[in-house]
N, C-alpha and C positions, 0 to 999 in steps of 0.2 A: 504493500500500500504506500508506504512512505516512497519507496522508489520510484511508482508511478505518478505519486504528487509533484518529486522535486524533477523528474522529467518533464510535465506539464508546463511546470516555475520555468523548466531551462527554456523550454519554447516560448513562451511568452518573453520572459526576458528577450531575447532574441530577436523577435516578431516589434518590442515594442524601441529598442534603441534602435533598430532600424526605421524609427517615423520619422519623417524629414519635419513634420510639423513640432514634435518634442525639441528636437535641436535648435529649430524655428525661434520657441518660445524661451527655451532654455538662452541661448545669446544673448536673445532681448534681457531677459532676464539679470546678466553676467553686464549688459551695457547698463542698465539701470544701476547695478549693486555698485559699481564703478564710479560712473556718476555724480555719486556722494560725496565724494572725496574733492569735487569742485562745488558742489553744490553748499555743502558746510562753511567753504569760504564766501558763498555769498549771503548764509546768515547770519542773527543774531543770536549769541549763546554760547553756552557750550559746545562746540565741534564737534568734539568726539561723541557727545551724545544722540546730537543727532544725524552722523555716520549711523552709530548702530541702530537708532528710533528706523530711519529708513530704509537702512540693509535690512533688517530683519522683517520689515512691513512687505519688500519687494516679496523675497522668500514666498512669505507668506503668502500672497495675493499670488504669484505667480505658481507658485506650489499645487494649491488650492484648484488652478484654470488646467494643470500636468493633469491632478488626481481626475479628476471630473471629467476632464477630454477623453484620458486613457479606460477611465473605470465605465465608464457608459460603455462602451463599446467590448468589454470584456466577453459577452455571452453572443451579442449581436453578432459580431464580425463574422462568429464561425456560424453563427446559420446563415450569413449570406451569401459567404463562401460555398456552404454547404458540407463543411468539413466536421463539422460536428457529427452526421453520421456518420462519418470514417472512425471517428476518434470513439464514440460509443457503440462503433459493432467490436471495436479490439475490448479485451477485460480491463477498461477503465469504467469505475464506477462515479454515477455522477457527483455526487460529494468531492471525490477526488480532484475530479475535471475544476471545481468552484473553488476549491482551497488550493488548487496548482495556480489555477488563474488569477488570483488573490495573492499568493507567494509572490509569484512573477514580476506583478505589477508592485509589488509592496517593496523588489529588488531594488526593481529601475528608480524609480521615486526617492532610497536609499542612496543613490547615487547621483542624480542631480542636483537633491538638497544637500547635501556634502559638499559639492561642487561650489554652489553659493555661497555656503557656509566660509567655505574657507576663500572665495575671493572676498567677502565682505570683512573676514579675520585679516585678511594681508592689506585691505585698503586701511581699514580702522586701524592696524600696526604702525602704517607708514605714516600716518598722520598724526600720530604721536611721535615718531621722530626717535625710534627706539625705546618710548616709554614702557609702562606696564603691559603687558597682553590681554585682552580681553576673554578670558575663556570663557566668562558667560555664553557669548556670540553660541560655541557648540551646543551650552545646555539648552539655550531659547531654542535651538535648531531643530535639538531633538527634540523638543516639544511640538514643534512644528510639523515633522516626521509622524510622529503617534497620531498628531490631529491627520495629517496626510492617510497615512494609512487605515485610520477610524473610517475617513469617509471613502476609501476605495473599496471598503465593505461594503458600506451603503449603495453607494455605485452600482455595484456588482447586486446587493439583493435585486435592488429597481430593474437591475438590464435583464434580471429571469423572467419580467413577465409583464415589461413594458418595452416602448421605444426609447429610444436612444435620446430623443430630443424631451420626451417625460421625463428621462431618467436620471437626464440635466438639468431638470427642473428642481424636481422632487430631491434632488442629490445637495443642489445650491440654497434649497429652500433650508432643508437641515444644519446646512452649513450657517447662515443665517440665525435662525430660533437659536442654534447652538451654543453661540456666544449671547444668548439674552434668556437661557433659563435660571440664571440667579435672579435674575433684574424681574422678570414672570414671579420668581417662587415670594420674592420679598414681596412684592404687589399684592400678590393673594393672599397672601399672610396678613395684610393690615386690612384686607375685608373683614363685614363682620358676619358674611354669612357663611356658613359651614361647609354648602358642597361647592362653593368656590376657593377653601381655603384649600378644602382636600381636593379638588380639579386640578389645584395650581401644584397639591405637592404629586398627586399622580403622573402630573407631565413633567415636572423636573425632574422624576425617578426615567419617565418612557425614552423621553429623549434625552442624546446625547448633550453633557454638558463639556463644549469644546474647551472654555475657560479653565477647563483641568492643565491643558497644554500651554495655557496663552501664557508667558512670563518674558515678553518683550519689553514691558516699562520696568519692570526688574532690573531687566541687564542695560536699559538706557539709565538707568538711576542709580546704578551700583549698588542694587539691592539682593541678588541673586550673587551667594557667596561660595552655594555646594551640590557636587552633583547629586545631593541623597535626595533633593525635592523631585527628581524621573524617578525616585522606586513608585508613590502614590501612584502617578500618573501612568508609568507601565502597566500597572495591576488592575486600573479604572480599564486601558483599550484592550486587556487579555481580555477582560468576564465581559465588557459591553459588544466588542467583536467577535467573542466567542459567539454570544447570543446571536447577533444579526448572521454571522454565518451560518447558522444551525439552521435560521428559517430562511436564507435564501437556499441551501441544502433540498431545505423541503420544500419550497416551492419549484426547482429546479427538478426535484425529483418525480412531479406530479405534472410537467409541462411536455405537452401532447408534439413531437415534431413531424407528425405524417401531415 
């Protein structure tokens, strides 16, 4: 089993740095993080902080367009190809096929944001002039990653049993609420009626709270001192990713392709 998932992971991987559009975005991405380092000198402030306010917002938002582009199209591409019945007359089961294709993308995503990460680590070095390093830059990053890879699940459940351009919807739409279920759960909380208070803490438990991962004004404020604040945050996208993978699992497993 495990060997036919990390075979799947290899093909995707493969399938997806070969996108001219990922390298596309990825550039743009690398000219923006760049950028900074002129763009500081034309503000007011601290520099360096807003080097990383901005590097790490690019990441971010550019990350985010990676996950969504690549994740919608995980399930779709091979029915349009029509390769998916190649792939499930061989003993690949379909859980398999959704946790390869999930690895895969989870690879690629590993390695762009990396990419970023550490141009915006050598811009934000050299504009200190040899000063301090900024190691936050990798923790915000890897935060960034978990959110990255949080919603390539999501992606991936949507693409078992919607369109591509749904799937982007419903994918961006999450990405969204995501960063505003604290701000929902406090709202509800100072209602005074009851099945609004418990509405509000139902959907802060349903949906994903992306703000587990957000620690960019951290590391713009010198607030973020240690890597031990990714253990919470790893353990939040195991059990919440577990979950959504389980039930695009089974939705995938019940999707009719004749």
């Amino acid at each position: 089993m495990i060997r036919r998932i990390l075979s799947i992971a290899a093909n995707t991987f493969r399938e997806t740095i070969r996108n001219k559009i990922l390298y596309a975005i990825l550039a743009f991405a690398l000219f923006v993080i760049g950028m900074t380092f002129f763009l500081a000198d034309l503000s007011v402030g601290d520099f360096a902080r807003i080097i990383a306010d901005v590097g790490l917002a690019s990441i971010h938002v550019f990350g985010v367009i990676m996950a969504v582009f690549l994740g919608i199209n995980l399930v779709s591409n091979e029915v349009d190809r029509k390769t998916i019945y190649i792939i499930l007359s061989k003993p690949v089961r379909r859980f398999e096929f959704i946790f390869g294709k999930t690895l895969g993308l989870s690879v690629t995503l590993l390695f762009t944001t990396l990419a970023m990460a550490t141009v915006l680590f050598l811009v934000h070095l050299s504009y200190r002039y040899g000063g301090r390093a900024e190691v936050g830059i990798f923790i915000a990053s890897a935060g960034i990653y978990m959110e990255l890879v949080l919603l390539t699940c999501l992606a991936s459940l949507f693409s078992t049993f919607t369109t591509p351009v749904l799937s982007a919807i419903f994918t961006l739409s999450l990405f969204l609420v995501g960063h505003l279920t604290n701000y929902l759960y406090v709202l509800g909380e100072q209602s005074k009626v009851d099945a609004v208070r418990w509405g509000s803490r139902f959907l802060f438990y349903l949906l994903p709270n992306l703000e587990n991962f957000n620690w960019k004004n951290e590391v713009a404020y010198g607030g973020l001192k240690s890597f031990s604040i990714l253990g919470w945050a790893a353990g939040y996208l195991v059990c919440y990713a577990a979950c959504v993978l389980c039930l695009s699992c089974l939705l995938f497993a019940r999707k009719d392709f004749k």
